[in-house]
C-alpha positions as CSV (number, residue, x, y, z in Angstrom):
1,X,-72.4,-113.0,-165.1
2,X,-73.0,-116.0,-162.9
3,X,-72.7,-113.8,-159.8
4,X,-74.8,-111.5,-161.0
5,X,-77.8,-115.1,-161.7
6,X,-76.9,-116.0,-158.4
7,X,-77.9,-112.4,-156.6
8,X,-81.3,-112.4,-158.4
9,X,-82.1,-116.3,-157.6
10,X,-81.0,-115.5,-154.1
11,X,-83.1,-112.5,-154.6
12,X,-85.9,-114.3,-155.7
13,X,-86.0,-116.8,-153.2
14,X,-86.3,-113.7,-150.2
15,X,-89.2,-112.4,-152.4
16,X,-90.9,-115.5,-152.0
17,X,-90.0,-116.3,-148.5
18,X,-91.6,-112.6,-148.1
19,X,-94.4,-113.2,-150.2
20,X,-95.3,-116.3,-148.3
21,X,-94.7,-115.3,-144.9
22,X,-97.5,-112.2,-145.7
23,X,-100.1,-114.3,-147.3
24,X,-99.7,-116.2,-143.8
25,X,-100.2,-113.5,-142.1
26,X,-103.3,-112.5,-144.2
27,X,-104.8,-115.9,-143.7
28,X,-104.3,-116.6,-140.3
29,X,-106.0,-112.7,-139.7
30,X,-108.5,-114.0,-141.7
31,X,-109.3,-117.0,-139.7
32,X,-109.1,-114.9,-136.7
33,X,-111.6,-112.6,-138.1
34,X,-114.0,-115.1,-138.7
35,X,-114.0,-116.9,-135.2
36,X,-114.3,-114.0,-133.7
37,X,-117.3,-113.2,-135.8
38,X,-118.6,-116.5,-135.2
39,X,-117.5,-115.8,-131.4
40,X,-120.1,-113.0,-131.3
41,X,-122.8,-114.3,-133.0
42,X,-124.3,-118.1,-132.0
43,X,-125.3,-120.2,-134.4
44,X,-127.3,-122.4,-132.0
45,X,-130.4,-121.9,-130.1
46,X,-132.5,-123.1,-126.9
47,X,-136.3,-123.7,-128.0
48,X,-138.5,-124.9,-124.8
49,X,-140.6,-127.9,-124.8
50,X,-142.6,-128.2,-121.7
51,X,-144.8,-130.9,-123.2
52,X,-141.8,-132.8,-122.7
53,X,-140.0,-130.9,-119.6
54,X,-136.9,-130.0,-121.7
55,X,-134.8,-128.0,-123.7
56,X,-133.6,-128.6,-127.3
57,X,-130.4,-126.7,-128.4
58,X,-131.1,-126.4,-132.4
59,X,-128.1,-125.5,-134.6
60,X,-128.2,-123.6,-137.7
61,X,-126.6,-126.5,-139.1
62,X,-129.6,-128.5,-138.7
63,X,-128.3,-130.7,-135.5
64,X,-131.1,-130.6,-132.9
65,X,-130.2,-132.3,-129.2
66,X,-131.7,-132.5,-126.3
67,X,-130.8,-131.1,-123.1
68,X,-132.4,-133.1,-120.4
69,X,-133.6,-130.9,-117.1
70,X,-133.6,-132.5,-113.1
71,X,-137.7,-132.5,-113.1
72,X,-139.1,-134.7,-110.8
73,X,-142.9,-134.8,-110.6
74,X,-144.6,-136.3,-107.9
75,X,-147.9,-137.4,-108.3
76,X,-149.5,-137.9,-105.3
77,X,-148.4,-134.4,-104.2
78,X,-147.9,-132.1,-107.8
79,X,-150.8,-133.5,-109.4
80,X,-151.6,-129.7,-110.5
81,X,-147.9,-128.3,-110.1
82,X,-147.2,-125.4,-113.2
83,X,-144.0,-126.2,-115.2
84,X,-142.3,-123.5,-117.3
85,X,-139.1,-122.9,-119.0
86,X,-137.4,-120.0,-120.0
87,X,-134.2,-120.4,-121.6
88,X,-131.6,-116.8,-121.1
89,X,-130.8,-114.6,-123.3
90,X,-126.9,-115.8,-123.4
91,X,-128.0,-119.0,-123.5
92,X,-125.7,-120.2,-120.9
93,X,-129.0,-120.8,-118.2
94,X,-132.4,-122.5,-117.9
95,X,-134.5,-121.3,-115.8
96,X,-137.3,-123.3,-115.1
97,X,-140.2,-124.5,-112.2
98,X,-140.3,-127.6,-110.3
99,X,-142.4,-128.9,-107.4
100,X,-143.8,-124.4,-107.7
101,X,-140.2,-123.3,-107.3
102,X,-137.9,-121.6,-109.4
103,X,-134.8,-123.4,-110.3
104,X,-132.2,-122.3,-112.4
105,X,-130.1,-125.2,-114.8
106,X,-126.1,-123.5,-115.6
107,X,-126.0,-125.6,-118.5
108,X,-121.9,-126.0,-118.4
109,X,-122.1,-127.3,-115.1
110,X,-124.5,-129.5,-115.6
111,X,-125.9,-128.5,-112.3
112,X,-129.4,-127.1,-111.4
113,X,-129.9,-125.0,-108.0
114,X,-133.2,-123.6,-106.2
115,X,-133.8,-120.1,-106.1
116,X,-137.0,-119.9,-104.1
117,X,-138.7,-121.9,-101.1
118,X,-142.3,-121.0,-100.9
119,X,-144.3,-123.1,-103.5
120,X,-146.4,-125.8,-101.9
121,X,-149.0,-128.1,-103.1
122,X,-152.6,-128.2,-102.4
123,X,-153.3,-129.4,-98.7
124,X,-156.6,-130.3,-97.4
125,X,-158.9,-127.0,-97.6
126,X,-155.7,-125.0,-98.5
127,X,-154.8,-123.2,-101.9
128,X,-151.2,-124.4,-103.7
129,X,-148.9,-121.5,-103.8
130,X,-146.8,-121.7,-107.3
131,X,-144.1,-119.4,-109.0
132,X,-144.2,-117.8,-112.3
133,X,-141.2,-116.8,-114.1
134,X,-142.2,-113.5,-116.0
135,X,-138.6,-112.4,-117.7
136,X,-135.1,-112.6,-117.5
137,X,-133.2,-109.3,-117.8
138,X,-131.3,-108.5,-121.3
139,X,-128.3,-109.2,-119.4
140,X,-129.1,-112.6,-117.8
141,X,-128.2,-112.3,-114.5
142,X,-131.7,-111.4,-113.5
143,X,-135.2,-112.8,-113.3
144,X,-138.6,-111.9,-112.7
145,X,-141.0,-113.8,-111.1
146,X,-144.8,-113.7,-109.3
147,X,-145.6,-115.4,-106.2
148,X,-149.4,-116.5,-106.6
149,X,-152.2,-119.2,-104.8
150,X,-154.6,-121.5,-106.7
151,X,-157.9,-120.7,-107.3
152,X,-160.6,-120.8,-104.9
153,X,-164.1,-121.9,-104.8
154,X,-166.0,-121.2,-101.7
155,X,-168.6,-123.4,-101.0
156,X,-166.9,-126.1,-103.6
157,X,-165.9,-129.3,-101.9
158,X,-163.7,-130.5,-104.3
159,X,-161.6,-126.7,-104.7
160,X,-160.0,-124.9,-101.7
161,X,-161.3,-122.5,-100.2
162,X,-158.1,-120.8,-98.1
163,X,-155.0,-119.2,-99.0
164,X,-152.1,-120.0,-97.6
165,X,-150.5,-117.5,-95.4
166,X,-147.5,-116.2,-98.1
167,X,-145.7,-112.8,-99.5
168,X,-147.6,-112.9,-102.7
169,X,-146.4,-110.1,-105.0
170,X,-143.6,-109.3,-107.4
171,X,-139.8,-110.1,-107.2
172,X,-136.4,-109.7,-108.7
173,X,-133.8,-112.5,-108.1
174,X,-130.6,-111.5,-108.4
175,X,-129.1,-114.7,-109.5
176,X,-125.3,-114.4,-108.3
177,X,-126.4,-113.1,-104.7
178,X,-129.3,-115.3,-104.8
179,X,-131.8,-112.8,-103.0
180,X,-135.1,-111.6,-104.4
181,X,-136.6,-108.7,-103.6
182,X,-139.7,-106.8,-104.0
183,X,-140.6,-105.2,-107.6
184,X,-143.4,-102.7,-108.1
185,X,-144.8,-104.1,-111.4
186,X,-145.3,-106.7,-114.2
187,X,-143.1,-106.2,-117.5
188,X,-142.8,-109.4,-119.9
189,X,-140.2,-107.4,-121.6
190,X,-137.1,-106.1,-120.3
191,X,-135.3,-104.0,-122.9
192,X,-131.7,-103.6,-123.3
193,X,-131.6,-99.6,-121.9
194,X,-133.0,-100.7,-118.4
195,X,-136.3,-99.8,-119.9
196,X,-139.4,-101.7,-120.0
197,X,-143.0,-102.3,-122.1
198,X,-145.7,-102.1,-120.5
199,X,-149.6,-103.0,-121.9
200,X,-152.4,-101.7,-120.1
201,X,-156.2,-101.3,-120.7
202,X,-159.3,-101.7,-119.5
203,X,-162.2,-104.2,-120.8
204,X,-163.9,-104.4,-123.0
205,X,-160.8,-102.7,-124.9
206,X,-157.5,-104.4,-124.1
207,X,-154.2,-103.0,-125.2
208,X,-152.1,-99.3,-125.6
209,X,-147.9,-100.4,-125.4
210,X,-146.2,-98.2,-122.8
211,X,-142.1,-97.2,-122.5
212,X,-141.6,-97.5,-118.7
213,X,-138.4,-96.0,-117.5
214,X,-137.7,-97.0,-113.7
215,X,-135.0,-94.5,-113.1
216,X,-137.0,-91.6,-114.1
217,X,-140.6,-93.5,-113.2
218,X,-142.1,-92.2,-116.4
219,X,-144.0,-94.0,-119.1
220,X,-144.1,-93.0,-122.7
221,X,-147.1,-94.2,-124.9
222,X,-145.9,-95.8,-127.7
223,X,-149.1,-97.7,-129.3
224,X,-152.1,-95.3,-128.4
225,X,-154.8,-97.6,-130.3
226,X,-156.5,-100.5,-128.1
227,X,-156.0,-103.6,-128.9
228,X,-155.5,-107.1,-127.5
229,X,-151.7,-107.2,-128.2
230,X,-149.7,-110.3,-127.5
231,X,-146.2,-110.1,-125.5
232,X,-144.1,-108.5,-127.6
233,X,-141.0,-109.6,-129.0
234,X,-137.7,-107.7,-129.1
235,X,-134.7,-107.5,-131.1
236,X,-131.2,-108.4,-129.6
237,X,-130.2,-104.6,-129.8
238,X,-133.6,-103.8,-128.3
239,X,-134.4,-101.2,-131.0
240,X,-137.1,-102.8,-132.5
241,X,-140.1,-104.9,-131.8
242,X,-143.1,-106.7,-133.2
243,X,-146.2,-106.7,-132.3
244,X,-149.5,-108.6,-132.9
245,X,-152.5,-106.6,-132.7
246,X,-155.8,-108.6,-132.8
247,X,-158.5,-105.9,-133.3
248,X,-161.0,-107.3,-131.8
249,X,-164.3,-105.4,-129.6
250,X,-166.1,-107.5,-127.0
251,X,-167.5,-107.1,-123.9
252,X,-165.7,-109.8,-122.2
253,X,-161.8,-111.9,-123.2
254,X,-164.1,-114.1,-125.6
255,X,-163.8,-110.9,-127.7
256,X,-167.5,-111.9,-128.7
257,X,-167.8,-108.6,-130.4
258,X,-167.4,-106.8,-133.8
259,X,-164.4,-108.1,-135.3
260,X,-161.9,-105.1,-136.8
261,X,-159.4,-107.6,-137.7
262,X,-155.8,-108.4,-136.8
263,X,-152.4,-106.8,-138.3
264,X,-148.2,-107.5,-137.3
265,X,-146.5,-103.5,-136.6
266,X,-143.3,-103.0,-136.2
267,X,-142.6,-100.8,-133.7
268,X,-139.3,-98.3,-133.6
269,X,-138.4,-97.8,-129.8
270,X,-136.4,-94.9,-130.0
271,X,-138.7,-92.8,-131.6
272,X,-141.7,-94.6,-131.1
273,X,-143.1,-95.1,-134.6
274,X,-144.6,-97.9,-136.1
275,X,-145.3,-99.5,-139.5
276,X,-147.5,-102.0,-140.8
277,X,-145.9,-105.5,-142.1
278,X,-148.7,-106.9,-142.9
279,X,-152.8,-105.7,-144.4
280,X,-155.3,-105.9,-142.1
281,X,-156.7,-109.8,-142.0
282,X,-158.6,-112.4,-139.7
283,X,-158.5,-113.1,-136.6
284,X,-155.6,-114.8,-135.2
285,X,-154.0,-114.3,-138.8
286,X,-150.3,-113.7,-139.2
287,X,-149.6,-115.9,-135.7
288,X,-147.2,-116.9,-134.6
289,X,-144.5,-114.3,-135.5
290,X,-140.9,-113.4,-134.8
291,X,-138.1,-110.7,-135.5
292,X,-134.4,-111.7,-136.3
293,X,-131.9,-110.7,-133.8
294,X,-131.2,-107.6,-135.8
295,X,-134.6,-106.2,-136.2
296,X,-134.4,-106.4,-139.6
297,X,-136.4,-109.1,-141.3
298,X,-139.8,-110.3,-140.0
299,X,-141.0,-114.2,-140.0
300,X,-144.7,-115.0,-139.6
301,X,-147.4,-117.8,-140.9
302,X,-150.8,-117.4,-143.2
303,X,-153.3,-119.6,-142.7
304,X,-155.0,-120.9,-146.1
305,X,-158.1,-122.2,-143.5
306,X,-158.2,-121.4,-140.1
307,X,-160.2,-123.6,-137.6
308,X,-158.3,-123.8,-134.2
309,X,-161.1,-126.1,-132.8
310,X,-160.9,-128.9,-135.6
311,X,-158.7,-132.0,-135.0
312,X,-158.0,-131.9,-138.6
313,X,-154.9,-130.6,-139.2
314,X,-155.4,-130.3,-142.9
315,X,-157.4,-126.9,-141.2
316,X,-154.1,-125.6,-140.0
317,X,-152.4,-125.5,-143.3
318,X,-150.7,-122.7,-144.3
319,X,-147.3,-120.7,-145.2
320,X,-144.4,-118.8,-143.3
321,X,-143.9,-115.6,-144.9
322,X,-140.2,-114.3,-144.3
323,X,-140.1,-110.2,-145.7
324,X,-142.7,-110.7,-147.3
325,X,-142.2,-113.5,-149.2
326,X,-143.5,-117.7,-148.8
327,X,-141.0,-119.8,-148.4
328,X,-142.4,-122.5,-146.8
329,X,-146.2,-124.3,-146.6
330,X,-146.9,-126.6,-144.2
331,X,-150.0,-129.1,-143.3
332,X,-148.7,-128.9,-139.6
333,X,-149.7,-125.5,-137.7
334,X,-146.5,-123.6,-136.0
335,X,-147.2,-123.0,-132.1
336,X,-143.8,-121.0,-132.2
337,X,-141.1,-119.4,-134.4
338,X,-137.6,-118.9,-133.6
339,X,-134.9,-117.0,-135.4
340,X,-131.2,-118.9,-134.7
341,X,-129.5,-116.1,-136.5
342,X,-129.9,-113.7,-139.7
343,X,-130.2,-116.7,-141.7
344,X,-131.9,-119.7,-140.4
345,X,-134.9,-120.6,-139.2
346,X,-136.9,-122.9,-136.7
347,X,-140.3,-123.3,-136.0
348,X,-142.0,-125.9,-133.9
349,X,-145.2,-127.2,-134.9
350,X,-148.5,-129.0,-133.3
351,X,-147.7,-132.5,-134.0
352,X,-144.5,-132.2,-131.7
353,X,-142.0,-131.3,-134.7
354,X,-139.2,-128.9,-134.8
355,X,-138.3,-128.2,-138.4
356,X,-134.6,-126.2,-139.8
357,X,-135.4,-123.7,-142.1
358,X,-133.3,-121.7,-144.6
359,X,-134.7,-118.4,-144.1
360,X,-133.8,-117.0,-147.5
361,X,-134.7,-120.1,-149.5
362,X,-137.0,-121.9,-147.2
363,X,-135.0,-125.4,-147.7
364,X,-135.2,-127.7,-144.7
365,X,-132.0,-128.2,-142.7
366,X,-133.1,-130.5,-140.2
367,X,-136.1,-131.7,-138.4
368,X,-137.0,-133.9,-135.5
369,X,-139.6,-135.6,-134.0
370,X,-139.6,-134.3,-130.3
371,X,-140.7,-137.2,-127.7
């Protein structure tokens, strides 16, 4: 009998050694699952401030640092020198412009290196000659740029009246090579497929949203209606994109004219269908906007009174909608919106404020006064 106790204790015992040694293996599978998850997806993001030449890097935790860029400024000589940034879509790289170059800052390394050696400032009678940065590619080892001159003013003492002898025009830097070369047109967005969107028109009508495809050098109308359409913005997958259509006829860019309103579409690049997020409202409603990195859910703000030119900035209150829903009101008017990932939100906001949304309950997570 006691044998017989002894063979199921011991029996017991290797059950449970078992047990255990699964449920380890379950965990540790499970924690393995979740970093990788986490792996995929960041939960941080780059937002641009070129008020204050940086970068923040805002967590959806709320935690918003600053990540400090190389920009000198020199006074005497880049009195009117341009300054953008243009965080990549990994990331990993800044690219931004100083002294009318383009630099590029690897953020790991800590170590920023000049891609181009033709901007100059104004000289005597001479026009500057400055860099744009248009796009990076989906990939981020790309970026295209402009090479352009300052305006001139014949007859105008004070405004130059010569341009600078320069290859102005298009490029493509290829960042690991380093070498640019020559690229046929503009695109502000580079799509995942290679593919590009294009918007053309003519005044007084601005607008129609073009599928370029540079392999095949065919364009495929996707928005036939003119309108003055802002850049639009893609998703991660590059299946979807929003658009903000301000309806507005006019014989010049004042769009002086009849006013048919503004309306956000959603536009679905593979087939090239479109649907309506929002009704059809005032001018320069519904702005700014953004689209998660999925596609799927839709962030923009509603103005209860809209008055750009007032100082008051009880005249830029309003709410961010997220699917349809307010989840937020603010005193303080957005200038941008950024999705970190399905869940959180950031927007920035005129009086130099980045605020940590909860996209689903519209709780703050963090905030900071930028400066």
């Amino acid at each position: 009998m006691n044998a017989k106790v002894n063979m199921i204790q011991i029996s017991n015992r290797d059950y449970r050694k078992q047990f255990a040694f699964v449920a380890s293996l379950i965990c540790i599978t499970t924690l393995l699952s979740f970093s990788k998850l986490e792996a995929e997806e960041p939960t941080w993001r780059l937002i641009p401030d070129e008020i204050h030449k940086t970068v923040w890097r805002v967590g959806s935790n709320g935690a918003i640092s600053k990540i400090k860029l190389p920009v000198y400024y020199e006074e005497k000589n880049c009195k009117f020198c341009n300054f953008e940034i243009r965080p990549s879509p990994d990331q990993s790289k800044i690219a931004y412009i100083k002294k009318n170059d383009l630099w590029i800052y690897d953020i790991e390394k800590k170590k920023d290196k000049r891609c181009t050696k033709v901007g100059r400032p104004l000289k005597g009678s001479f026009a500057d000659v400055y860099i744009s940065i248009i796009t990076w590619s989906p990939d981020s080892k790309n970026i295209i740029y402009s090479v352009d001159h300052g305006q001139l003013m014949p007859g105008d003492s004070n405004i130059p009246d010569k341009v600078p002898k320069e290859n102005y025009g298009t490029y493509i830097l290829d960042i690991a090579k380093g070498t640019s070369s020559s690229f046929k047109f503009i695109s502000n967005v580079w799509l995942p497929n290679g593919k590009f969107l294009l918007i053309r028109g003519d005044l007084p009508l601005k607008g129609q949203i073009h599928l370029y495809d540079p392999e095949k050098n065919t364009t495929q109308p996707i928005l036939q209606e003119q309108a003055w359409y802002n850049i639009p913005q893609v998703s991660a997958n590059g299946r979807w994109a929003i658009i903000h259509a301000d309806q507005t006829v006019g014989p010049d860019n004042g769009g002086t004219g009849k006013n048919l309103g503004t309306q956000l579409r959603k536009i679905d690049l593979e087939n090239g269908k479109f649907i309506n997020i929002t009704p059809v409202g005032s001018r320069g409603d519904y702005y700014p906007c953004a689209l998660s990195p999925s596609g799927n859910r839709v962030a923009y703000f509603v103005y209860k009174q809209l008055n750009r030119l007032s100082i008051n900035r009880n005249n830029y209150s309003g709410y961010l909608i997220v699917d349809n829903v307010e989840i937020y009101s603010s005193e303080l008017s957005p200038l941008s919106i950024y999705w970190i990932n399905e869940q959180t939100i950031v927007i920035s906001t005129m009086l130099e404020e980045l605020i940590v949304l909860d996209a689903q309950s519209g709780k703050v997570i963090g905030s900071c006064q930028c400066n």
